[in-house]
C-alpha positions in Angstrom: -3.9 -15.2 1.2 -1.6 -16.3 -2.0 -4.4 -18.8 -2.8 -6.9 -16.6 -2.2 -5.0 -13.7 -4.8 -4.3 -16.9 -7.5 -7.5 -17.3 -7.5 -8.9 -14.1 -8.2 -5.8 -13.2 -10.6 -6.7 -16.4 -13.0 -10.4 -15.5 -13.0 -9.9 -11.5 -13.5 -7.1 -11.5 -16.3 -7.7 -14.4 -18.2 -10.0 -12.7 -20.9 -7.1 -10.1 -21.5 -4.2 -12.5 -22.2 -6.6 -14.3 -24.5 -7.1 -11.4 -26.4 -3.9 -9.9 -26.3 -1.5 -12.6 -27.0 -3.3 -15.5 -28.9 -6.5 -14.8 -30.5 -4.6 -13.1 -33.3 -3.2 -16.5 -33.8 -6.1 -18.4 -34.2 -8.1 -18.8 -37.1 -10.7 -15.8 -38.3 -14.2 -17.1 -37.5 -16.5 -18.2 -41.2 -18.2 -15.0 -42.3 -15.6 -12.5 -40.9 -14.3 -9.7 -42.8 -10.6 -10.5 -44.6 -9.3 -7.6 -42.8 -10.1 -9.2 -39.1 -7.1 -10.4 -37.5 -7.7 -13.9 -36.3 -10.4 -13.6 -33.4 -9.7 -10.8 -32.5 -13.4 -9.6 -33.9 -11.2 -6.0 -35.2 -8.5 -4.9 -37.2 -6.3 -5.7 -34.3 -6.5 -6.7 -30.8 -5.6 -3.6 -29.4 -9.1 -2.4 -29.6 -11.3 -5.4 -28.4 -8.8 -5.5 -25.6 -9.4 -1.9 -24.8 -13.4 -2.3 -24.3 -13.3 -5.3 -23.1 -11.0 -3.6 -20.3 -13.4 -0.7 -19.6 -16.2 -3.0 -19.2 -14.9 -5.6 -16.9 -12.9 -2.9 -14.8 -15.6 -0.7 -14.7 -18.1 -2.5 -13.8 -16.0 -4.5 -10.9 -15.2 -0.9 -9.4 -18.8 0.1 -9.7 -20.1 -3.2 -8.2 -17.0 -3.5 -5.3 -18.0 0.0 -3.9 -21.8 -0.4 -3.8 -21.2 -4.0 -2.1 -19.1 -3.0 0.1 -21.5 -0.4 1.6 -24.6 -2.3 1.2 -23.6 -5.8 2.4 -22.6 -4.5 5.9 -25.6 -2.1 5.8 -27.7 -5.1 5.4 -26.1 -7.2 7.9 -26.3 -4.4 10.5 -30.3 -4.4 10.0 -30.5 -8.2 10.6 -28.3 -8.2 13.6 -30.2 -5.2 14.9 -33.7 -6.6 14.1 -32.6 -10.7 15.3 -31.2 -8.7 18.9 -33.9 -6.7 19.3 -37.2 -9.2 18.8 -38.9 -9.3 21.3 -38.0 -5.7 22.9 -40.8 -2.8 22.9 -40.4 -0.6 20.1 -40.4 2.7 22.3 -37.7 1.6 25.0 -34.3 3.5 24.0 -31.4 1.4 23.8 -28.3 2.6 26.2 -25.2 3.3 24.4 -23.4 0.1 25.1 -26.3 -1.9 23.5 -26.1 0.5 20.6 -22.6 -0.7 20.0 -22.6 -4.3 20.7 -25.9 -3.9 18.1 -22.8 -3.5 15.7 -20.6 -6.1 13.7 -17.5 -7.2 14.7 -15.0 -6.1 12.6 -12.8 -9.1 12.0 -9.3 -7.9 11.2 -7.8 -10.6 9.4 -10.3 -11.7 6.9 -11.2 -8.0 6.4 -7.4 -7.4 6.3 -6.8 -10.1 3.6 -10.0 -9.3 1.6 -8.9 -5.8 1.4 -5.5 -6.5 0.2 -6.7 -9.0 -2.2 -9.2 -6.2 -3.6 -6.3 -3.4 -3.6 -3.9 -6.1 -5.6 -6.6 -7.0 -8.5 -7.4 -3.3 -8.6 -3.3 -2.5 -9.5 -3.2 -5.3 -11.8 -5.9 -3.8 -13.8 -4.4 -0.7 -13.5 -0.9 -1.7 -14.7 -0.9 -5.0 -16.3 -2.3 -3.7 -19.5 -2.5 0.5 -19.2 -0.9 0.5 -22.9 -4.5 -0.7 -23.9 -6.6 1.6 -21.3 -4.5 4.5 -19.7 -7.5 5.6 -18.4 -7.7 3.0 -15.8 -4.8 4.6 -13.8 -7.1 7.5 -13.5 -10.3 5.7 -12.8 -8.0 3.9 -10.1 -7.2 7.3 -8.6 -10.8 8.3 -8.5 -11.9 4.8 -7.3 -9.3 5.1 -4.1 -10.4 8.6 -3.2 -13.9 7.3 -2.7 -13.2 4.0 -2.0 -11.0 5.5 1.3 -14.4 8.0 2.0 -16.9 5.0 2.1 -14.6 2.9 4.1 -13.9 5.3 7.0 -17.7 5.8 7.2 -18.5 2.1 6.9 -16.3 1.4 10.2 -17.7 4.2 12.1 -21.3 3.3 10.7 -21.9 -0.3 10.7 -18.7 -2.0 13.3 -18.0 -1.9 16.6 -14.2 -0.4 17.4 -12.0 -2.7 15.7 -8.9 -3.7 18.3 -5.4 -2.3 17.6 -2.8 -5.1 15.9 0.6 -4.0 15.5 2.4 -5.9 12.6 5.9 -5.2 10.6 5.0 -4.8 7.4 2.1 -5.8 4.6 4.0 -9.7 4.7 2.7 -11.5 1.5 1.5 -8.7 -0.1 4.4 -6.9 -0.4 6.2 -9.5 -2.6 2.6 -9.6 -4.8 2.5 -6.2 -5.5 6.4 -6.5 -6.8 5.7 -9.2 -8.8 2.8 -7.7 -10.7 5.2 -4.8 -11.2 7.4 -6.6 -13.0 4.7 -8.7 -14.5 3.5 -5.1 -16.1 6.6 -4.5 -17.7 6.5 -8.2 -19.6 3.0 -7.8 -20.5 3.2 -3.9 -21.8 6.4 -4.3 -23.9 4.4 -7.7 -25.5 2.0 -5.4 -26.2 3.9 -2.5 -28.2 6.2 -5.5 -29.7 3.5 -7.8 -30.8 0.3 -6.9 -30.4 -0.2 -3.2 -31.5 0.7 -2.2 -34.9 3.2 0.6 -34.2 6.4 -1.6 -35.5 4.8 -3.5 -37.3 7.6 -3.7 -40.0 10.1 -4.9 -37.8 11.4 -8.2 -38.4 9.9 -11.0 -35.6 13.7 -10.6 -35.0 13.8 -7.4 -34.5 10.4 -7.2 -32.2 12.3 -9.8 -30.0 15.1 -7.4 -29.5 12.9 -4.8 -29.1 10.7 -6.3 -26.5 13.8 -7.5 -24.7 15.7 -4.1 -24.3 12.3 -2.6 -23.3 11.6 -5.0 -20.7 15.0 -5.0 -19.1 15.3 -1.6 -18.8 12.0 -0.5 -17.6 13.2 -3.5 -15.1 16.6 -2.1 -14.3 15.0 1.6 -14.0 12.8 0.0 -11.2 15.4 -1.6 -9.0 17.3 1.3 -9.4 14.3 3.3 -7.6 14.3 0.6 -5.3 17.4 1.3 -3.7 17.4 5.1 -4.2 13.8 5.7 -2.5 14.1 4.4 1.1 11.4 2.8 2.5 11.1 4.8 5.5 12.1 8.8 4.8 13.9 9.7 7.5 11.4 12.1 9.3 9.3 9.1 9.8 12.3 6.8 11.4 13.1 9.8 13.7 9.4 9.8 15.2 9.5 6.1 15.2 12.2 6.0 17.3 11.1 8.8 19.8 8.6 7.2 20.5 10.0 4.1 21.2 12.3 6.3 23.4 8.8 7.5 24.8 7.6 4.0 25.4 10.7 2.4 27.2 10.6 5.7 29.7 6.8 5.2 30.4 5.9 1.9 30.1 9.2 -0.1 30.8 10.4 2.7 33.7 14.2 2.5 31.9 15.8 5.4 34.1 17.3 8.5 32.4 20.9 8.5 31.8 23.5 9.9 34.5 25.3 12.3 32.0 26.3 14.2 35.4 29.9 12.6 35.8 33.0 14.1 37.4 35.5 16.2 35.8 38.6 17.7 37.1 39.1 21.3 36.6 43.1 21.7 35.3 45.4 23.7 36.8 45.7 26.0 34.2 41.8 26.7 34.7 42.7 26.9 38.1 45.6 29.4 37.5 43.2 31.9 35.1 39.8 31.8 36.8 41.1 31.5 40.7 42.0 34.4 43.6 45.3 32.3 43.8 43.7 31.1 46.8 41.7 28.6 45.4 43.1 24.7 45.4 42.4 22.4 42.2 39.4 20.4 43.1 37.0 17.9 41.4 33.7 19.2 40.7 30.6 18.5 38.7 29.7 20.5 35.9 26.2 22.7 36.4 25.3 21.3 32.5 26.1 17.7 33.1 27.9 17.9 29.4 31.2 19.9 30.0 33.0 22.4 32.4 33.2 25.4 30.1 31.0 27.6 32.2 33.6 27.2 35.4 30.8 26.5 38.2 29.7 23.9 40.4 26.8 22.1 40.5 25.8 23.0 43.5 26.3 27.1 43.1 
């Protein structure tokens, strides 16, 4: 899966370093205006980076949505139609054929390629949102629909995928941190060296500036880090009850025996008896304490 996410990362961000960070440094192309910052084909880079953005990003959410549906739409049609040669047209299928004329879903190549989709789609969303801010909201949009055409690709096109418990995301988790911090380098680069808005800072200066920026915005996030848990509680407590749950039913571990002894004092005794009555050990009726003065077995 790292391999896999290396891959795609090179091959989907290498345009935008270019053009942020070092075609201003290379020499303006023969016939370009003198006011063309090296080949950056503008005024600055800010701009080419900025369509160049839209396009790609666009275009990959527009192109990952419709492949997503029509690929297993078209695979479901050639299953169904190599399965079925042979069969009359007119005899109806029971409703166990109907589902093993489904895909298998498989859940850890679909599982990676998922993740690996989810990751690329966050670096272009954070990586370089000083150029396109837009693309967190285009990211938003894409996920609201991206979430609608998956549930009715599974129900739609695979048979019932099996249940797999796991801890946590693994890999992934320590990818999606890294291009969080990655977005932090890459933005303040931008604002400090690649837009124009102090651009009569000192290189000195710009250093400084970038790294103040980058070190807090970096602090700020470990900070949240530790702050937000990553359960809220609410979620541990049903996570543990029904664990509790699962160890009574599955397991058969036997209830507690809260019902112990306790031995009524004499001073009780002295306020709550007929002065007949002899100190004696009972059980309380609650289990918990003797404050109610009866026994069990009243």
């Amino acid at each position: 899966s790292v391999r896999w996410f290396v891959f795609q990362f090179i091959n989907s961000y290498t345009s935008f370093f270019f053009i942020a960070f070092i075609a201003q440094y290379l020499g303006r192309p023969a016939g370009a205006p003198d006011s063309f910052r090296g080949q950056c084909g503008a005024v600055d880079c800010m701009q080419p980076l900025a369509i160049n953005m839209a396009i790609i990003f666009g275009t990959r959410l527009t192109l990952t949505n419709f492949l997503d549906v029509f690929l297993p739409w078209l695979y479901k049609k050639l299953k169904y139609r190599t399965e079925t040669k042979g069969i009359p047209a007119d005899k109806k299928l029971t409703p166990a054929e109907e589902d093993y004329m489904l895909m298998e879903y498989d859940n850890m190549i679909d599982s990676i390629t998922n993740y690996a989709d989810t990751a690329i789609q966050y670096g272009f969303t954070v990586l370089f949102v000083t150029a396109l801010p837009i693309a967190a909201f285009l990211s938003l949009f894409n996920n609201y629909v991206k979430v609608k055409f998956r549930a009715w690709k599974l129900f739609s096109f695979y048979q019932r995928p099996i249940p797999k418990g796991a801890q946590d995301i693994g890999t992934w988790q320590t990818i999606f941190a890294i291009i969080s911090v990655a977005a932090v380098v890459t933005n303040g680069a931008l604002v400090c060296f690649t837009m124009t808005a102090i651009q009569g800072f000192t290189y000195y200066a710009k250093l400084w500036v970038f790294i103040g920026f980058q070190w807090t915005l970096i602090a700020i996030q470990f900070i949240a880090k530790f702050i937000i848990d990553d359960e809220p509680m609410d979620v541990v407590i049903q996570k543990q009850r029904m664990e509790f749950i699962r160890r009574k039913i599955i397991e058969k571990v036997e209830d507690e025996d809260y019902g112990e002894e306790y031995e009524i004092s004499d001073e009780y005794d002295a306020e709550h008896d007929d002065g007949h009555a002899e100190p004696t050990k009972s059980k309380c009726c609650c289990g918990f304490c003797c404050c109610c003065g009866r026994n069990s077995s009243d």
